[in-house]
C-alpha positions as CSV (number, residue, x, y, z in Angstrom):
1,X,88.9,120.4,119.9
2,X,89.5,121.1,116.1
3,X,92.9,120.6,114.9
4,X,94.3,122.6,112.4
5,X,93.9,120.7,109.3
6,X,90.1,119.7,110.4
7,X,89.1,123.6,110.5
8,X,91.2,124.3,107.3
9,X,88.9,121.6,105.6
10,X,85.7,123.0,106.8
11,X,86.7,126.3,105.7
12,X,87.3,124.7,102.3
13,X,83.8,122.9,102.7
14,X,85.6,119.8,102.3
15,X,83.9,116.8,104.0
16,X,86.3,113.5,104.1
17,X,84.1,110.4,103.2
18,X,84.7,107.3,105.6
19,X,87.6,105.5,105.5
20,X,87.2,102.5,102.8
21,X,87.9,99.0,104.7
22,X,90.3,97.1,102.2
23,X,88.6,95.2,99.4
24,X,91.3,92.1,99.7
25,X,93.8,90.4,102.2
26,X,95.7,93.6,102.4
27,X,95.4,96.5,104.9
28,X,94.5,100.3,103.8
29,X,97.6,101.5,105.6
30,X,100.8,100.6,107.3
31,X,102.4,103.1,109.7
32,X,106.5,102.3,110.1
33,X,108.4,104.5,111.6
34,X,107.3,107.7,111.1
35,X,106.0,107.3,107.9
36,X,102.3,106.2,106.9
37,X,102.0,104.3,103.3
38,X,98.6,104.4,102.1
39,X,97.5,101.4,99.9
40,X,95.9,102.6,96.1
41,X,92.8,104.7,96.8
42,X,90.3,104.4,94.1
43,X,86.9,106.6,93.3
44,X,84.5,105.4,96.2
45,X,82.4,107.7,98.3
46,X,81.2,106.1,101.3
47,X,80.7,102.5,99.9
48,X,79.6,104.0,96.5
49,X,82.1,103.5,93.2
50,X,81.9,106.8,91.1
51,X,83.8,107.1,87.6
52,X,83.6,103.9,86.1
53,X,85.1,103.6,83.0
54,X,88.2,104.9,80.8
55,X,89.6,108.5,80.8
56,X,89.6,110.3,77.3
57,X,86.7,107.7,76.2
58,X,84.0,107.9,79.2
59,X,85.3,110.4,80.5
60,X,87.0,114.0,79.9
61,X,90.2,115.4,81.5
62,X,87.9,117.3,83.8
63,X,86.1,114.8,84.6
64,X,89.0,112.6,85.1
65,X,90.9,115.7,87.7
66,X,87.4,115.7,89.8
67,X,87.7,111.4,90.1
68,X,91.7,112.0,91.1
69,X,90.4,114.5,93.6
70,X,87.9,111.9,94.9
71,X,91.0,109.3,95.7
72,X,92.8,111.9,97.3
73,X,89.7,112.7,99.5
74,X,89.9,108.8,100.5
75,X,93.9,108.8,101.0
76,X,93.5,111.7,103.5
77,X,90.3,109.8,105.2
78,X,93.2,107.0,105.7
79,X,95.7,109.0,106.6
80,X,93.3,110.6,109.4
81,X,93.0,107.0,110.5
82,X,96.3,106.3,110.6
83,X,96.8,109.2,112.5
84,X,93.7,108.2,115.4
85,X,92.1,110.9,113.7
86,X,94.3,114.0,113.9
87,X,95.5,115.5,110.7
88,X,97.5,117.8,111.9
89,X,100.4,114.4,112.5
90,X,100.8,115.0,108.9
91,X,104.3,116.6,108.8
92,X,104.0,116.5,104.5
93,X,102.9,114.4,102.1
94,X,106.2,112.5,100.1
95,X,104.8,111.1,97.3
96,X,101.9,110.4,95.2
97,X,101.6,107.6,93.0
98,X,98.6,107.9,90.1
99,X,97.2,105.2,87.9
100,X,94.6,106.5,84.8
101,X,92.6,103.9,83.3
102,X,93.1,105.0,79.7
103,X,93.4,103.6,76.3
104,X,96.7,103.8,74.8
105,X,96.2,106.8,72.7
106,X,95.8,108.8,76.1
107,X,98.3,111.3,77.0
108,X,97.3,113.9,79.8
109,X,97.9,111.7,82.5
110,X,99.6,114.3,84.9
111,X,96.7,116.7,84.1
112,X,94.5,113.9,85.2
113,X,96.2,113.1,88.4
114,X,96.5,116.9,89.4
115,X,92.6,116.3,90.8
116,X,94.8,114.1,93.7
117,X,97.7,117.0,94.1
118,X,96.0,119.8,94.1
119,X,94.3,118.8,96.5
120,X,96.7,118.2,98.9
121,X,98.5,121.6,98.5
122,X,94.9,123.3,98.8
123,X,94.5,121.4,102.5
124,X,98.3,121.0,103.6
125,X,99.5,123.8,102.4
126,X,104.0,123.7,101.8
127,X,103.4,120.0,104.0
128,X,101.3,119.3,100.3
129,X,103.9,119.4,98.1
130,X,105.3,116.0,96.9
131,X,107.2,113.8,94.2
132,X,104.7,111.8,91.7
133,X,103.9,109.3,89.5
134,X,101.2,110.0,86.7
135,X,101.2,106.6,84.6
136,X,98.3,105.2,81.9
137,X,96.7,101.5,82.5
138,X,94.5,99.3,80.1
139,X,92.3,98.7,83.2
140,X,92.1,99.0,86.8
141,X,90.2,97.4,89.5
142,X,86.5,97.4,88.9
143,X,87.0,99.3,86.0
144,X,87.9,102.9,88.1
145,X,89.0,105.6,85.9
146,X,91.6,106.7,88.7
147,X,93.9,104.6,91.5
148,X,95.9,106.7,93.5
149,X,98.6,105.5,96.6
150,X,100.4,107.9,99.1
151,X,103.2,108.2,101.3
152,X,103.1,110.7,104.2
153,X,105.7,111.9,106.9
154,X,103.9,111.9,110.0
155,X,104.7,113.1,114.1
């Protein structure tokens, strides 16, 4: 049986990629009470990294939206997890926190991280909307242009 969220993502032709195992000794989630925090998500797709580099130098604000997008893709494929596979747990999403590898002359951060929140109002709807974070970084982990972590309210 198809839960809500799984047929409102296939009528948005959105496929979530696999959920990423965690790269060091930490885990990709922790579920406490009823809320699931979802460690930093960065731009893999299925084992692959995509957007390597700095915003605003290798790549453009668009470019930059569409690797945010990408994390949030892989913060939902956790949060499915987390869930034992059913999305439609997810009572909203609480908060997004998103890094931008940039250089300090950088300033459309939020426009950047947008990729990431849109994207969450486009599958959860209201249950999308959510406090943020947008913030620059000299670097991030293996040079991704995007790291984005979650909070979610769950059932």
């Amino acid at each position: 049986m198809t839960g809500q969220i799984d047929a409102r993502l296939k009528e948005l032709g959105i496929e979530l990629p696999e959920a990423a195992a965690p790269a060091a000794n930490y885990v990709p989630y922790v579920v406490s009470g009823n809320h699931v925090f979802v460690a930093g998500q960065i731009t893999l797709l299925n084992g692959e990294l995509k957007y390597q580099g700095k915003v605003g130098q290798d790549f453009s604000v668009d470019e930059g939206y569409q690797a945010a997008r990408l994390c949030g893709l892989n913060i939902l494929a956790q949060v499915k997890a987390a869930c034992g596979g059913d999305l439609d747990k997810v009572k909203r999403c609480v908060r997004l926190g998103g890094f931008v590898n940039a250089s300090g002359d950088f300033h459309d951060h939020p426009k950047v991280i947008n990729g990431a929140s849109d994207l969450m109002v486009e599958v959860l709807g209201d249950a999308g909307r959510h406090a943020r974070a947008a913030v620059g970084a000299p670097a991030l982990p293996l040079n991704v242009a995007v790291e984005v972590d979650a909070i979610f309210e769950i059932s």
